[in-house]
N, C-alpha and C positions, 0 to 999 in steps of 0.2 A: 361204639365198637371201632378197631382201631384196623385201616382197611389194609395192615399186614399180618402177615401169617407169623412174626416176631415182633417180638418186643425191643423196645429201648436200649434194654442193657445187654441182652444178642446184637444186635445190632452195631453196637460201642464195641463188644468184644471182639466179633469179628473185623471189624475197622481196623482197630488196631493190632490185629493178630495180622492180617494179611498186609497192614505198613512195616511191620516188624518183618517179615518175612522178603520186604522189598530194601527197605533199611532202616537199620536197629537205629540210626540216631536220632533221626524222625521221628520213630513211632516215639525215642525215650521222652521227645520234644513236649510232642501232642499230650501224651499220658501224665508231664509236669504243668500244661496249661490245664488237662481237664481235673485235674488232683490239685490244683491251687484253688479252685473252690471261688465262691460270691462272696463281695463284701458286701452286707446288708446293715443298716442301721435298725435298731428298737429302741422300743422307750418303754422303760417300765413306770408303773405311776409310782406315787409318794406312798410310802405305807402310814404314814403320821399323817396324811390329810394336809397340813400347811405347805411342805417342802415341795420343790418345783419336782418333774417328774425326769427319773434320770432316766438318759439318753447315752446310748453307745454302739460302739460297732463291734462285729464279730466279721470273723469268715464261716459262711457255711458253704457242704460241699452242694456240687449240681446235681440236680436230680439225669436221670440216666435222658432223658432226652434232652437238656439244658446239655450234658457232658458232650452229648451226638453230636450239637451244632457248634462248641465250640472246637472238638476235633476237625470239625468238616472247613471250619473258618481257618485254624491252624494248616489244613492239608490247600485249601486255597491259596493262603498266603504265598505258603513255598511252590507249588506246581505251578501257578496261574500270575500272581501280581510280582511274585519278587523277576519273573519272563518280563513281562511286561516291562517293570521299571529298569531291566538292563538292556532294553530294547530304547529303551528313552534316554536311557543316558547315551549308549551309543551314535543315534543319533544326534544329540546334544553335543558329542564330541567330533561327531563329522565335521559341525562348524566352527573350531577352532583351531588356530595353529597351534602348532608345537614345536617350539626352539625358537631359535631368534629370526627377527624376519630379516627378507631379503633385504631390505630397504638400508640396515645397518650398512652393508658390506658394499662399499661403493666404491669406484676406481680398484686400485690392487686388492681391495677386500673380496670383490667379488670373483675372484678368484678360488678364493680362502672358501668362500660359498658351494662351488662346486666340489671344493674338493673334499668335502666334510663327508664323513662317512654315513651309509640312512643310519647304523647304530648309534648317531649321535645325534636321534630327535629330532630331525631336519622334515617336520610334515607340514602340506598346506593345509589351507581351508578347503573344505569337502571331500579330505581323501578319507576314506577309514582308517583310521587307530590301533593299534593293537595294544589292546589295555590288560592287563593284569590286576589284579586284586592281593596284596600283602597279607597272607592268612597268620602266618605265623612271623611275627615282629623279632627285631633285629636282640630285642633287649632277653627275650625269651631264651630260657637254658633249654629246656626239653626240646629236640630237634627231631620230631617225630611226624612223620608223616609229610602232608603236599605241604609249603610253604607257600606259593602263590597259584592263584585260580585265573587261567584267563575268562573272559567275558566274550564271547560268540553270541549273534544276532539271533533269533530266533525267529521260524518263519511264521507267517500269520496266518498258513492255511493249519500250522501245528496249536497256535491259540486258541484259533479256530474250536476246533475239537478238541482240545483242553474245556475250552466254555462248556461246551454241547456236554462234554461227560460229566462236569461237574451239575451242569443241570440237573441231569439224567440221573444222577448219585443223592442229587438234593430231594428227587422225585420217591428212590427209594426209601430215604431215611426220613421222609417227615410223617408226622403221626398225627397229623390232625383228623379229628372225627368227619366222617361224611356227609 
């Protein structure tokens, strides 16, 4: 007996009915990860007795609680690790300069140094970055929508509780017997 009051594929549905209502490209994301289905290997045996036995692959789909966890893996990725990894790269970029260093610009250059504009990449080591993300490339015709995303740190009391609720989420949707 399964120690929820719904089933698998309730479950799935609401998931993805209440991401879609948060935002539709997400939910479409999730709904093409759970709908691209397993690759499984078989082997059929030889019908003539001599012949080795064939072997091949197929996609089958998930079953509705196989479908739960990999929507739930899918909504992790984007809410929890892809935070995470712009939080690391961030910091990663705290330790590098950007533009040319000082050391170039000596006697009259250093000059040249001061008086360079901050819009012309002029960062040290440990200051933050202001980074942007290229969405939509230069070679690209359709000029629709954001074309770059900046990257903001994310605090860790907000991971935090990112963690705790996807626990707490992981606790509702698993259907193992008692």
């Amino acid at each position: 007996m399964s120690r929820h009051e719904y089933s698998p594929e309730e479950a799935l549905t609401v998931l993805l009915s209440r991401v879609r209502g948060k935002n539709e490209l997400l939910a479409d994301r999730i709904a093409e990860a759970v709908d691209s289905g397993k690759d499984v290997s078989l082997r059929e045996p030889s019908l003539d007795g001599g012949r080795k036995a064939r072997q091949y692959r197929k996609v089958e789909p998930y079953t509705y609680e196989e479908g739960l966890q990999v929507a739930l893996e899918a909504l992790q990725a984007h809410l929890l690790e892809q935070p995470l990894c712009v939080n690391s790269f961030l910091e990663n970029a705290r330790g590098a300069a950007i533009g040319p260093p000082r050391t170039i610009f000596r006697g009259a250059g250093a000059d040249l140094w001061n008086q360079m504009e901050p819009n012309q990449l002029r960062t040290e080591v440990g200051s933050e970055k202001a980074v942007r993300i290229e969405v939509k490339t230069e070679t690209q015709i359709a000029r629709e929508g954001e074309e770059t995303v900046s990257l903001t740190p994310i605090g860790e009391d907000a991971i935090r509780e990112q963690q705790k609720n996807f626990s707490d989420l992981r606790d509702l949707l698993t259907f193992a017997e008692r």
